[in-house]
Structure formats: structure tokens, C-alpha cells
C-alpha positions as CSV (number, residue, x, y, z in Angstrom):
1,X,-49.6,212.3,-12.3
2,X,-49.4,208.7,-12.5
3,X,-47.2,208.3,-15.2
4,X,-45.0,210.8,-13.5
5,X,-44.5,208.8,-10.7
6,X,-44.0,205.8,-12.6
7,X,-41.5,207.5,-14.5
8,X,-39.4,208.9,-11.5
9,X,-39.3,205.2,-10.3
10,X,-37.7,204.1,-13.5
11,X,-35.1,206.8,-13.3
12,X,-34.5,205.7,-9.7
13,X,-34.4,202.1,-10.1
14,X,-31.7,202.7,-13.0
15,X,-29.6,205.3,-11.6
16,X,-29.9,202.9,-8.3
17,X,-29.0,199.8,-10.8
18,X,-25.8,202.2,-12.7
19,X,-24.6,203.4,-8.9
20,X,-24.5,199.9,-7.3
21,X,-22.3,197.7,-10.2
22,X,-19.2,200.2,-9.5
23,X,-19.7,200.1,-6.1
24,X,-20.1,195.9,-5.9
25,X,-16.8,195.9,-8.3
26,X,-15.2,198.0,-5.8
27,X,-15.7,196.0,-2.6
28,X,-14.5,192.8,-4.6
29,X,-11.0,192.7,-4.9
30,X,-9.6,192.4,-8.4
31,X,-8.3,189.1,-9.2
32,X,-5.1,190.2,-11.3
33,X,-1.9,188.3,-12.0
34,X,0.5,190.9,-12.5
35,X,4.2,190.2,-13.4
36,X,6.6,190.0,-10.5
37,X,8.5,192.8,-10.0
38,X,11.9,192.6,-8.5
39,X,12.6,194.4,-5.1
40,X,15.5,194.9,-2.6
41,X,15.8,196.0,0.5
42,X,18.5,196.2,3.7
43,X,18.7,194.9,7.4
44,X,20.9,194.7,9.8
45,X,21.6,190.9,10.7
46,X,22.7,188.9,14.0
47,X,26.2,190.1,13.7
48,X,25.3,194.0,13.2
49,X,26.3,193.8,9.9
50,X,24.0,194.9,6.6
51,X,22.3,192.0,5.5
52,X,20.1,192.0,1.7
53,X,16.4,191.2,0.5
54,X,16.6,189.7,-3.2
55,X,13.2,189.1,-4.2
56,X,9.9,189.7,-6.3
57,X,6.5,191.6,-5.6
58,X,3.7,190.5,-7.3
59,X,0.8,193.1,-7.3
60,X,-2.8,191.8,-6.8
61,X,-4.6,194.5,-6.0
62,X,-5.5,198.3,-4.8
63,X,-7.4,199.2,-1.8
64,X,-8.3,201.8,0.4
65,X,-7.1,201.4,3.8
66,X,-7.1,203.9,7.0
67,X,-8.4,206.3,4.4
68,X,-4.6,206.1,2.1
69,X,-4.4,204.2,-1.4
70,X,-2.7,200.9,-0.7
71,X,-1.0,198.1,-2.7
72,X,-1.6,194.4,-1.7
73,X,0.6,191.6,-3.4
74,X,2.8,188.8,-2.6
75,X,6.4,188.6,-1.6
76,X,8.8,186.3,-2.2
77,X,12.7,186.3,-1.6
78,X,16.0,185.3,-0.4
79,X,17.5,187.6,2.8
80,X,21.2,187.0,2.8
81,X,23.6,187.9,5.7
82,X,26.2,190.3,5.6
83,X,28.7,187.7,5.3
84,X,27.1,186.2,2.1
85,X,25.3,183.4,3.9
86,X,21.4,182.4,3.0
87,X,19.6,183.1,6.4
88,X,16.2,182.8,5.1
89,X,13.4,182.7,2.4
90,X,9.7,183.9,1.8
91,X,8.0,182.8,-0.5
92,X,4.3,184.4,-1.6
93,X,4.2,186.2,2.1
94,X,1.0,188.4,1.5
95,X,2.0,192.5,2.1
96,X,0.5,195.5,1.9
97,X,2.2,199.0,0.8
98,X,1.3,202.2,0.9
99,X,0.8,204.2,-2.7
100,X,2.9,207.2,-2.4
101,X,2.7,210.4,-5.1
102,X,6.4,211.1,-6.0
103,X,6.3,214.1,-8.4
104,X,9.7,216.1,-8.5
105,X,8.0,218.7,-10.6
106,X,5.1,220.3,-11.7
107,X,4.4,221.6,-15.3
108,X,3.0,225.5,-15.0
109,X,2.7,226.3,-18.6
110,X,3.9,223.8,-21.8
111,X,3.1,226.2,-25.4
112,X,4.1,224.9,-28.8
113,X,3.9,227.4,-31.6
114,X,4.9,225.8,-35.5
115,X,7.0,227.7,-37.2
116,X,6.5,231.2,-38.0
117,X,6.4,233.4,-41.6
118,X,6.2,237.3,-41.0
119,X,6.6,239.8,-43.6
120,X,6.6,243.3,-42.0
121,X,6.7,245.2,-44.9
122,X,9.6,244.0,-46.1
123,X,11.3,242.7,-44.0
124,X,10.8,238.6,-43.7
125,X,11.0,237.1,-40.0
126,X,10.8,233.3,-40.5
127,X,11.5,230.8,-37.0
128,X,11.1,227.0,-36.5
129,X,9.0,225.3,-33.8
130,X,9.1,226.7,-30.5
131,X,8.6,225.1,-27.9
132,X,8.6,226.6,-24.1
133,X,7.9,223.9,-20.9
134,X,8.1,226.1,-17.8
135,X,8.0,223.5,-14.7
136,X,8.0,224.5,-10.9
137,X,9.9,222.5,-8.3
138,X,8.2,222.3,-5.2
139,X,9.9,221.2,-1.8
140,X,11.4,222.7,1.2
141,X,12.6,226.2,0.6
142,X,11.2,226.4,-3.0
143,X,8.8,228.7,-2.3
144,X,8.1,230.1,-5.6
145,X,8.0,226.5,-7.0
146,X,5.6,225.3,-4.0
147,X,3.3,228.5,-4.9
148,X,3.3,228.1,-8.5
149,X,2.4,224.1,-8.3
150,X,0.1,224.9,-5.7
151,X,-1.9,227.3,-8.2
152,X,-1.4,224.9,-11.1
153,X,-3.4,222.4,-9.4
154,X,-6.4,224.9,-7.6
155,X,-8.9,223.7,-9.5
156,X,-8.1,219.9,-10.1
157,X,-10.8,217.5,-8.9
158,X,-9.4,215.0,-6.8
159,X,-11.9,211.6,-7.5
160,X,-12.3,209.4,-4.4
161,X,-10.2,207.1,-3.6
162,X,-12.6,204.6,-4.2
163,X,-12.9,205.4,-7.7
164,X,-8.8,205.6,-8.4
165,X,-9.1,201.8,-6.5
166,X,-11.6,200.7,-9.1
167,X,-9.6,202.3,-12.4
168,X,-6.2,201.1,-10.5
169,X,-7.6,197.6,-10.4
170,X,-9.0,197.7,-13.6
171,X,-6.1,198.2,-15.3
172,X,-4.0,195.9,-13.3
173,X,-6.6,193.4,-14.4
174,X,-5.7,194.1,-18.2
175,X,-1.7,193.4,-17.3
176,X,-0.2,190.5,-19.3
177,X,0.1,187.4,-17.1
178,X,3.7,186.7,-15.5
């Protein structure tokens, strides 16, 4: 009985010990330096006119925020009016984005057969490699497409958003420097 009990503490302490490094990892934010990546934007300027953003993002890290994956990094640019005039720069303004899934289709069924050799008594059937990709489009008014990728994904397990953070971060963390 004892050593039972001793034993059950063991596995507690170590699966407490295995559950709280991701979790500490998690709550600290990753200290990556990504490359800068360039970014543009539009506004409209004293004058009504369409003015430009010219600048870089440089990722840091990934958090959960409100409950929705999120991008933090630093800005830095040059807004130019729309008559070609500097008005302004920024330079490592920190800024927070929100993650968005953009998927314009979904893959229902991908099959790759090598080639084939039949002889039917006689008669020789010989093909090449097939290959049949049959993808869905989802969207407004697709309704077979929204069906199809909605039963494609039934049974996908969607991790918490905690743990895509973590892998997000770790990988960001294995980037090349700028």
C-alpha cells in the first residue's frame, strides 16, 4: 500500500513537472528576431487625397488575446501624402494583429495511382500515373463546396490556442536573424 502511494506521488510530481515547462514557456513571450517584412497600406491625408504607408513589420511574437491568435511586432515606416510629400515616420512602434485563416479551398479527396499493366486475356491496358485532386471552394453561395469542406474537416482536432502560440513561437524563434 505504501509503495503504492509512493508511486502515485512520483507519477504526479512528474506529470505535474512535464505539464508546467509548456505552460511557463507559454506565458513568457518568445524572444525572436524575425526578418522585417515589408508592408503597405492607404489613408486618406489633410487634403482628402490617398496618402501611402512604406514600411517593415518585424514579428516578435504570438499570443492569445480576447480569446483570437494574435501577432505582436514592430512597425516602422514612412506615410507619404498624396501629393508625394513625407508627412511622417515610425519607427519600431510596437502593434498587434490579428492571425486570420485565409484558405480559398479545401482538399476533399487527393489519390495517386502509379502506372497501370492489365492483361485481360489478351488484351493489354497499360496507363501512366494518375493523379486526381478534387478540392471544394467554400464561400457565399457555394453550398456544395461549404458542405463538402465542412465534412472534410468533422473530425479534425483543433489544439488550443495556447498550444499553436507555443509551436508559432517556437518556430519563429528558429527564423534566421534579420
Amino acid at each position: 500500500m505504501k509503495l503504492r502511494l509512493m508511486t502515485l506521488m512520483a507519477i504526479l510530481v512528474l506529470a505535474g513537472a512535464l505539464l508546467a515547462a509548456p505552460l511557463a514557456a507559454l506565458a513568457a513571450p518568445a524572444a525572436a528576431t524575425a526578418p522585417a517584412v515589408p508592408i503597405s497600406g492607404t489613408f486618406t491625408d489633410q487634403l482628402g487625397g490617398t496618402g501611402t504607408f512604406s514600411g517593415t513589420l518585424t514579428l516578435q511574437n504570438f499570443a492569445v488575446q480576447n480569446g483570437q491568435l494574435v501577432a505582436n511586432g514592430l512597425v516602422s515606416g514612412t506615410l507619404t501624402d498624396s501629393q508625394g510629400n513625407v508627412v511622417g515616420t515610425v519607427s519600431n512602434v510596437p502593434a498587434t494583429f490579428p492571425v486570420a485563416h485565409l484558405s480559398s479551398s479545401c482538399t476533399i479527396l487527393a489519390l495517386d495511382l502509379g502506372p497501370i499493366h492489365l492483361n485481360l486475356l489478351g488484351l493489354v491496358v497499360n496507363t501512366n500515373a494518375i493523379h486526381l485532386r478534387i478540392t471544394a471552394q467554400p464561400g457565399p453561395g457555394n453550398l456544395l463546396g461549404n458542405l463538402l469542406c465542412a465534412l472534410a474537416h468533422l473530425l479534425d482536432r483543433n489544439p488550443p490556442l495556447g498550444a499553436v502560440v507555443f509551436l508559432l513561437n517556437q518556430i519563429l524563434n528558429h527564423l534566421p536573424p534579420a
